[in-house]
Structure formats: C-alpha cells, structure tokens
N, C-alpha and C positions, 0 to 999 in steps of 0.2 A: 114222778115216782112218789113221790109224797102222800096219795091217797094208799100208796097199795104199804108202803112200810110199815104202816101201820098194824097189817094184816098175814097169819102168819102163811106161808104157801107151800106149799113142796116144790121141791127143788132137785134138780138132776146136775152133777158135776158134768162139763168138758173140757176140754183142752183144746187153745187153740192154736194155732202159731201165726205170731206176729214180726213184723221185722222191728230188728232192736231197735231204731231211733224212734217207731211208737211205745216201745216199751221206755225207752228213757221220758219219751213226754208225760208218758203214765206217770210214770214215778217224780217226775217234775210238778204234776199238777197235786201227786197222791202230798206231796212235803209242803205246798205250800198250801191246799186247802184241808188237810189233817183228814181226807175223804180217803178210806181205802180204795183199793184198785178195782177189786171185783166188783163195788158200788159206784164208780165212776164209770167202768164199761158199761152195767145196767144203763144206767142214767142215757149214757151215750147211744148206745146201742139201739135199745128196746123202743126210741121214738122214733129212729131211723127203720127199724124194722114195720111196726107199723106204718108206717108211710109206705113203704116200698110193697106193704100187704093192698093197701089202699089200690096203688097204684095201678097195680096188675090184675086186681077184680072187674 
C-alpha cells in the first residue's frame, strides 16, 4: 500500500458485515498499531484480492 498512499484516488463507500470477534481484532490491532481500521482492512484486503484475481485468470 505504500506506493498508492501517496496518490490521491476515488473512492466508493461499502458496508460490510463482519462477525464481531474480527471486529474486536480490528480494533485490537487499530489500538495497538494507532493504524485506523478502514487502512488496516485495505492493507489486509486488497493483496488478498489480488492474489485470488491472479489465481482464477
């Protein structure tokens, strides 16, 4: 994530639902690494997606 933060991108709001003990981990990791949450799912997320784009081409 680090090349694209830099740059600024449009962006579309979702909502998604999670079960509460990933949201407590959320917030365990958001308090100990002072990283908001919606920046920790990118991070999380968005290399798992590509992989799984990889995958199925």
């Amino acid at each position: 994530m680090s090349k694209e933060s830099g740059t600024k991108k449009s962006v579309e709001y979702i909502h998604i639902r999670v079960p509460l003990t990933l949201k407590k981990d959320l917030e365990t990791l958001k308090k100990k690494t002072g990283v908001n949450i919606n920046s920790l799912c990118l991070e999380i997320l968005w290399p798992a997606v590509k992989q799984r784009i990889k995958e199925i081409k």
